[in-house]
C-alpha positions as CSV (number, residue, x, y, z in Angstrom):
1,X,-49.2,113.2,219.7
2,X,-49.1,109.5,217.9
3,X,-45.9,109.4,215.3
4,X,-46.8,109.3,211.9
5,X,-47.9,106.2,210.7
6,X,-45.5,104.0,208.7
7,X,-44.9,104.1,205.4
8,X,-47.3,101.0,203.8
9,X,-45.7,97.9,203.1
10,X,-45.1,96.7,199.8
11,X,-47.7,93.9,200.3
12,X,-50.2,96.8,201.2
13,X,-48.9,99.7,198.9
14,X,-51.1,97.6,195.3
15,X,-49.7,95.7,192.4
16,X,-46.7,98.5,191.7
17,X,-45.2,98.1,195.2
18,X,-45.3,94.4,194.5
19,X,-43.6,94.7,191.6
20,X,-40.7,96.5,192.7
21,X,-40.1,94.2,195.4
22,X,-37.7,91.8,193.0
23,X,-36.8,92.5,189.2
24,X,-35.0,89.8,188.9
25,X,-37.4,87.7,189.9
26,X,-40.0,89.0,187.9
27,X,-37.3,89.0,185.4
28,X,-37.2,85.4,185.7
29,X,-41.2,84.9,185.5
30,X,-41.3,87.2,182.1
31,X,-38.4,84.5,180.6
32,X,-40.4,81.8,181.7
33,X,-43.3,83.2,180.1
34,X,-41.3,83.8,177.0
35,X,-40.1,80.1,176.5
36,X,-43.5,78.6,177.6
37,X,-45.3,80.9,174.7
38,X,-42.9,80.0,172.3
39,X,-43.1,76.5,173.2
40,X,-46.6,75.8,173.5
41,X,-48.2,78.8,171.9
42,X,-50.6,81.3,172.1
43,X,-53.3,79.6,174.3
44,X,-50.1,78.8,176.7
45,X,-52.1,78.3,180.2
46,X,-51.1,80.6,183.1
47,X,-50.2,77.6,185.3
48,X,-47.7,76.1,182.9
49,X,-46.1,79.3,182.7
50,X,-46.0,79.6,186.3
51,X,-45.1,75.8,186.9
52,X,-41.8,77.0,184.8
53,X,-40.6,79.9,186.9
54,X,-41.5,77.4,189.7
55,X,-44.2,78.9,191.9
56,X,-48.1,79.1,191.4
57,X,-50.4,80.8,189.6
58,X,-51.3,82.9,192.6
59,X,-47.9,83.9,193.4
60,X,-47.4,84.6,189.7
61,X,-50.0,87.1,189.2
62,X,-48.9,88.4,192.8
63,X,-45.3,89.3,191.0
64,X,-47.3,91.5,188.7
65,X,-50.4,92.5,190.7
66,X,-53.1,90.3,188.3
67,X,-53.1,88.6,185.2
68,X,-53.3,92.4,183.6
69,X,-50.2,93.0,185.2
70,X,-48.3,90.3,183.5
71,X,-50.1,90.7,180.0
72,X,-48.8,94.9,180.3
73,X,-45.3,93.8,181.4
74,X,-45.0,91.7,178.7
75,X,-45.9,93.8,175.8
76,X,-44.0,96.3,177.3
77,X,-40.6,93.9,177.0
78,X,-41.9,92.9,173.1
79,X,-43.5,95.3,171.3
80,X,-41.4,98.3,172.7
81,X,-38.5,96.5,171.0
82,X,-40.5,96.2,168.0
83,X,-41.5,99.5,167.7
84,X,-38.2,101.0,168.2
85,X,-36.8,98.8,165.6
86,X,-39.3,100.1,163.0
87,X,-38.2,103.4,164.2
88,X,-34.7,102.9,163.4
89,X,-35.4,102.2,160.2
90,X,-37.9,104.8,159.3
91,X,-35.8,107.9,160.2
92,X,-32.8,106.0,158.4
93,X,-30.7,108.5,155.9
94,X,-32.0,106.8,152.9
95,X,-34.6,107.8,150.2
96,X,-38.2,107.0,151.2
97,X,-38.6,104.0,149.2
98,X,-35.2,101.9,150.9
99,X,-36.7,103.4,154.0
100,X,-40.1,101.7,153.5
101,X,-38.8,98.7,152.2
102,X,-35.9,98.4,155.3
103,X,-38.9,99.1,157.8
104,X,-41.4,96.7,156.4
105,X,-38.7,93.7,156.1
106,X,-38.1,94.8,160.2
107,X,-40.8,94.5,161.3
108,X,-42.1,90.8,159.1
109,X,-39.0,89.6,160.3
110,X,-40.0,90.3,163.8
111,X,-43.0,89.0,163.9
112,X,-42.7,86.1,161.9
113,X,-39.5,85.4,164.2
114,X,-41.3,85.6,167.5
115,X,-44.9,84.1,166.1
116,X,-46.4,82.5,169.0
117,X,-45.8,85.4,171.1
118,X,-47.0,87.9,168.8
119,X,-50.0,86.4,168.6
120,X,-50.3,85.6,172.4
121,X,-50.2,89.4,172.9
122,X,-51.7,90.9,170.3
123,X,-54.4,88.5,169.8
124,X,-55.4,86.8,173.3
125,X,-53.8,89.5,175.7
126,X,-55.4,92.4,173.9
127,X,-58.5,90.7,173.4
128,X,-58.7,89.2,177.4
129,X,-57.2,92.5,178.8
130,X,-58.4,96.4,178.2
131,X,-55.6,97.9,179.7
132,X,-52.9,95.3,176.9
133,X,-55.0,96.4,174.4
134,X,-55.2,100.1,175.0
135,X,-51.4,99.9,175.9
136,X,-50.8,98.4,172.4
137,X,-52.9,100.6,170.7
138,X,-50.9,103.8,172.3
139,X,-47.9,102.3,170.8
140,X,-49.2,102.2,167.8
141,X,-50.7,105.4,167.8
142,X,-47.2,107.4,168.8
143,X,-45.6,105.5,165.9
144,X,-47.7,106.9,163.6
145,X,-47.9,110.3,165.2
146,X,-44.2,110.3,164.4
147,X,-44.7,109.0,161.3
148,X,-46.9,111.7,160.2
149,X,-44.4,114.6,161.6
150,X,-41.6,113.1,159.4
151,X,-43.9,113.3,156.1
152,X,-44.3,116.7,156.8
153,X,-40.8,117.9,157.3
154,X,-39.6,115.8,154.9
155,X,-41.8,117.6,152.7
156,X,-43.6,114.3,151.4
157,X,-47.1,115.7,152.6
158,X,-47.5,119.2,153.1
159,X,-51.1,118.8,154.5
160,X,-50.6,118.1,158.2
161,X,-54.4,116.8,158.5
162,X,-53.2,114.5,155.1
163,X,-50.3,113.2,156.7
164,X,-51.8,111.9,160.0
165,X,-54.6,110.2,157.6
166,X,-52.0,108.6,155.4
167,X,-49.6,107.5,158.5
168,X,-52.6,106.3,160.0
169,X,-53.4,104.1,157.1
170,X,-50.1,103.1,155.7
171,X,-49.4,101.3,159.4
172,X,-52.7,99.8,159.4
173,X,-52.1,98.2,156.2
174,X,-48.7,96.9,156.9
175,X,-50.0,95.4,159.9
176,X,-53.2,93.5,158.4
177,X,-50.8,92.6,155.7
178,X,-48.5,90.9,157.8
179,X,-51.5,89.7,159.9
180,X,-52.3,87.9,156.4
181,X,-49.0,86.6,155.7
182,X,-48.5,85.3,159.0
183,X,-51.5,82.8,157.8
184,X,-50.2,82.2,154.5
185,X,-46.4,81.0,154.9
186,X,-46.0,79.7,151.6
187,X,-45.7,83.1,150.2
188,X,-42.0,85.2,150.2
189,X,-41.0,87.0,152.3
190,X,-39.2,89.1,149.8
191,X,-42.7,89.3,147.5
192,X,-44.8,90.8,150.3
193,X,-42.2,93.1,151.3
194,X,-41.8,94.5,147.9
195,X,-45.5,94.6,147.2
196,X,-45.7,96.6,150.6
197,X,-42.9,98.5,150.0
198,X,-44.9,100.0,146.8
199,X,-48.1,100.1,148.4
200,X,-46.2,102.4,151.2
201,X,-44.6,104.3,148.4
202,X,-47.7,104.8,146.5
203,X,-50.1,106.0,149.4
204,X,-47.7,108.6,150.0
205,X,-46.7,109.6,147.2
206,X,-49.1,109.2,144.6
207,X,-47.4,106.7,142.5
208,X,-46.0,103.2,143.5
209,X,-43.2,102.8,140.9
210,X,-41.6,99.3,140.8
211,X,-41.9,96.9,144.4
212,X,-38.8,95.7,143.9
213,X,-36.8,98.4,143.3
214,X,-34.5,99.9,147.1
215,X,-34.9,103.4,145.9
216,X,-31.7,104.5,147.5
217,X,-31.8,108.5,146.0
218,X,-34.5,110.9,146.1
219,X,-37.3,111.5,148.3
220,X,-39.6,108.8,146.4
């Protein structure tokens, strides 16, 4: 009898294998990536970020198995960060209105922070790429999942079916908000995020009260 055949190489074994080959390497690539994006933004060509880490565009994409690859691995180092950050503010000890307002200044500051690579992945890598754009939108999706649990045990909505509607909803609109305000730089910071803050406020609780306020006690 023949011994078992060997294990397949990592060159064989897809895009995964690959991967796993060298973290720092890819490590390297992703930073690369990072300061070409910044630099040059959003419509940064793959051969300028791969003329950085100092290889070519094939070996590039071989790193991460395709373009795909790169695009997933990416949002994965960005808007995990992001997300978590939002969390951290939203299950904060405070009252639901310095909660809001903390969470909505997080995550404008982030974005507005790291502009071009915002918009390189969630405009031309979830556009160009399915699997960015369903990987993004899973993200999103578990953010508000959580978000609705915590109205309900915090007793702000006592409707689960309500709460998922209104978490749904209240991230959309901080998100085309600060899609907006990302266009529009002459506005404050501190004016949208107070505006937001009682929009939040309001769609949960029925009544906005004042934008400016940090609503340090109580549940609204």
């Amino acid at each position: 009898m023949s011994p078992d055949p060997a294990p397949p190489s990592p060159s064989a074994a897809g895009g995964r294998a690959v991967r796993g080959r060298d973290p720092r390497r890819r490590r390297a690539i992703l930073d690369a990536a990072d300061e070409v994006i910044q630099r040059d933004g959003p419509d940064a060509p793959m051969t300028a970020i791969a003329a950085r880490a100092g290889i070519s565009k094939p070996i590039l994409y071989r790193h991460f198995g395709d373009k795909s690859g790169l695009y997933r691995a990416l949002a994965e180092r960005h808007v995990d960060p992001l997300m978590e950050r939002v969390r951290a503010e939203l299950h904060g000890r405070a009252g639901l209105r310095a909660r809001a307002r903390a969470t909505v200044g997080a995550y404008l500051g982030m974005i507005s922070g790291n502009l071009n690579l915002y918009r390189f992945l969630m405009h031309r890598a979830t556009a160009e790429d399915p699997r960015t754009r369903g990987d993004v939108g899973m993200m999103v999706r578990r953010l508000c999942e959580e978000l609705a649990e915590m109205l309900v045990v915090e007793g702000h909505v006592t409707d689960p079916v309500r709460a998922q509607v209104v978490a749904h909803a209240v991230v959309g609109m901080v998100r085309a908000a600060g899609e907006w305000w990302l266009d529009h730089p002459e506005v404050e910071a501190e004016d949208v995020v107070g505006d937001l803050t009682g929009a939040v406020v309001g769609a949960i609780s029925g009544k906005a009260g004042p934008s400016g306020g940090n609503g340090s006690s109580g549940r609204t």
